[in-house]
N, C-alpha and C positions, 0 to 999 in steps of 0.2 A: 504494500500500500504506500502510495506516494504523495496522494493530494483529497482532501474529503472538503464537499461544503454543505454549507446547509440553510436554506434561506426559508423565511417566510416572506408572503406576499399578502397584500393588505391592501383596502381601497386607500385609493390616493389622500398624502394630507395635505388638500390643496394651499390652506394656510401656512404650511410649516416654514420657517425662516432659519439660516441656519444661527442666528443670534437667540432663537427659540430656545436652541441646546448649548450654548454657551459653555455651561457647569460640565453637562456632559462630556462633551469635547474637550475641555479641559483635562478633563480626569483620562479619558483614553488617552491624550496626547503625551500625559507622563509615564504612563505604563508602556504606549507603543508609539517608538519617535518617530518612525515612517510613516509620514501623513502625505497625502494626496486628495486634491478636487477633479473631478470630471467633469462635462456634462454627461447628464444621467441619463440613461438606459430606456430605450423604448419602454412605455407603459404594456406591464402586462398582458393589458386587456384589447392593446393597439392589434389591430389585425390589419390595419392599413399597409406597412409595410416602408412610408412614404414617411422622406424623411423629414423636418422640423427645422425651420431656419427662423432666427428669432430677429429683428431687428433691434436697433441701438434705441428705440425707445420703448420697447419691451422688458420688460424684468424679467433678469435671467430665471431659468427655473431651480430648484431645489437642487443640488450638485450630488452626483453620488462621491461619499466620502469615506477613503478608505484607510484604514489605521492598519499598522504591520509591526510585528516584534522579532526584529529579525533575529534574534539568538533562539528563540522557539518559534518560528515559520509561523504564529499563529494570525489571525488577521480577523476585524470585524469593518463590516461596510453596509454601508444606507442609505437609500436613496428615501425621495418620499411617498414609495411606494413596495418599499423591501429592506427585509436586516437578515445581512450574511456572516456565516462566519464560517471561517477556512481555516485550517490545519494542512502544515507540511511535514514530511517523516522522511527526508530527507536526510542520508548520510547514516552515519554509525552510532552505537549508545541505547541504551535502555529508554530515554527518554524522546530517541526519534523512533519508538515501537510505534504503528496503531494499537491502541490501547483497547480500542472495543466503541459498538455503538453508544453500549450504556450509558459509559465512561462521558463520550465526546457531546449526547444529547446530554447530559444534565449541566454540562458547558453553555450547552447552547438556548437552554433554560433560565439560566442565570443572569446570561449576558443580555438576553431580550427583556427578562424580568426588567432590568435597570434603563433599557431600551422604553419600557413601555412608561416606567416612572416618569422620566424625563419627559415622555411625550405629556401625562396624563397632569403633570404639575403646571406645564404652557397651554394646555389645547383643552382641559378640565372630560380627556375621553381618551379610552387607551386604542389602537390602529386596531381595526377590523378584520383582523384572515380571513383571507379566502383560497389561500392554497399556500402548501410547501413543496419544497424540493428538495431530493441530496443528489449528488455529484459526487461518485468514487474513482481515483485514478490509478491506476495498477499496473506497476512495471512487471515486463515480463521480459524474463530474456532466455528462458527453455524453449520455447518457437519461434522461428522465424518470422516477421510481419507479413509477409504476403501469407504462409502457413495459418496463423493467428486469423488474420482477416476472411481468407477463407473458410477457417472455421465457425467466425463470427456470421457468414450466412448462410452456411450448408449445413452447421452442425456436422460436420464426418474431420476426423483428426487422420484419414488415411492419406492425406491430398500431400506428397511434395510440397506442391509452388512453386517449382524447378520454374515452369516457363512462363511463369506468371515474372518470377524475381530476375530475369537474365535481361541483362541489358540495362536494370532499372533501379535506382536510389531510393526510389520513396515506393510502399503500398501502404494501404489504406482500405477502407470501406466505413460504411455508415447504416445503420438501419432505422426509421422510428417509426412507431405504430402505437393505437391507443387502448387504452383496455377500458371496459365498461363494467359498473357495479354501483353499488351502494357510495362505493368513492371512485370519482375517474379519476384516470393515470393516464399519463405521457411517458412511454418508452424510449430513449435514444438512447446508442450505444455507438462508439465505435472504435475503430483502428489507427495507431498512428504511428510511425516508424522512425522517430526523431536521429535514432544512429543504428549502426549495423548490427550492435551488441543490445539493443535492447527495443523491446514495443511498447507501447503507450495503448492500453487496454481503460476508456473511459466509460460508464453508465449514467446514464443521468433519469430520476423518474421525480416527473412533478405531478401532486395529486391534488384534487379539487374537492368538491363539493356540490354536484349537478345547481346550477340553479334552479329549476321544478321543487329542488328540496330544500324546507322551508324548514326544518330541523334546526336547531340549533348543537353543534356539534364541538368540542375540544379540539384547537385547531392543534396539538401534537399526536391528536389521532392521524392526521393529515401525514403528519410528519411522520409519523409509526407507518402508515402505509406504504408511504413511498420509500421508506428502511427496506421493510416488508417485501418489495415488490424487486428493490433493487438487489438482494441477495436472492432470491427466487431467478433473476435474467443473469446474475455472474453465474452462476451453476450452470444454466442453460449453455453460456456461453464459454467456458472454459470446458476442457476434457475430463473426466473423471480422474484419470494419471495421472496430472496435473497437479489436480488438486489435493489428491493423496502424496504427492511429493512434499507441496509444503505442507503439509501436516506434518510428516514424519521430520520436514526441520525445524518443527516448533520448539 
């Protein structure tokens, strides 16, 4: 395990300023000195596609703002429409292990808890979920990327990728598809071949809440689902050898 995130998404807070969070920001900025402003990220709910040009007497919009600690890879980020937070396990030590979902959700618990304070002391209402996401990324370097990728959409680990890999520096593949239930989900997965000695195995599953349902629901069910969903599609998508490999080098 290389890179994990975990985000809620929340209707817009179209008032939010970032002098709002002042205290807040404050307090990130001495625990994590790598600070960064964006412009922020397509709204969730944007299906248009089409991009956003602001003019100079337009008021910028709410920036996604991301905070990083670089001696623990950990990182939290916000727009005013979403609070992420990322973990790296990069490198050697007991402390770059993945420690476990449990472990990283009660992280990721805490740090919105304090997220929703902050909103709920400026705006007197704490941000509305309406869906999560996690993002797992997973170096591999027992199979070849074209190997990997074509396992990624045949499911069959018998395939070389002799003449898929001849001649060529980079494979890849991508798949996403949706799942239907009580909570819907977004599938993406894919392949990515960044060097010769290793592949770049990413899953990404965002889950909802149909709107038809009027339920009021715990949005870390949300977040448990798409846990749920995305260890359910690493097993699909790795080989069972594999995976009994690193078992046995736990």
């Amino acid at each position: 395990m290389q890179r994990v995130r975990m985000t809620f998404f929340f209707k817009e807070l179209a008032a939010l300023q970032v002098t709002s969070l002042s205290a807040f920001i404050d307090n990130l900025r001495s625990a994590m000195p790598d600070v960064s402003e964006e412009f922020p990220l397509p709204m969730r709910d944007d299906a248009t596609g089409v991009g956003v040009f602001v003019s100079s007497r337009t008021a910028l919009p709410f920036p996604l703002i991301s905070f990083r600690d670089p001696s623990t890879g950990r990182g939290i980020h916000f727009q005013a429409d979403r609070f992420s937070l990322t973990w790296e396990f990069y490198g050697e030590g007991e402390e770059k292990r993945y420690p476990g979902f449990v472990d990283l959700r009660e992280q990721f618990v805490i740090a919105y808890g304090k997220f929703c304070t902050a909103i709920g002391e400026q705006m007197g209402a704490i941000p509305d979920v309406t869906g999560a996401q996690c993002l797992y990324h997973n170096a591999i370097s027992e199979i070849p990327g074209a190997g990997l990728a074509l396992y990624l959409l045949t499911g069959r680990d018998d395939l070389t990728a002799r003449e898929v890999i001849r001649n060529r520096t980079y494979a890849g593949a991508r798949v996403r598809f949706p799942l239907l239930g009580p909570i819907e989900s977004k599938v993406s997965a894919g392949v990515d071949t960044p060097s010769d000695d290793e592949s770049d195995l990413w899953i990404k599953v965002s889950s909802a809440t149909p709107e038809s349902d009027s339920s009021l629901r715990d949005p870390y069910d949300l977040l448990d689902e798409a846990h749920d969903v995305l260890i359910r599609h690493f097993i699909q998508f790795t080989p069972e050898w594999l995976r009994e490999q690193w078992k046995a080098q736990r």
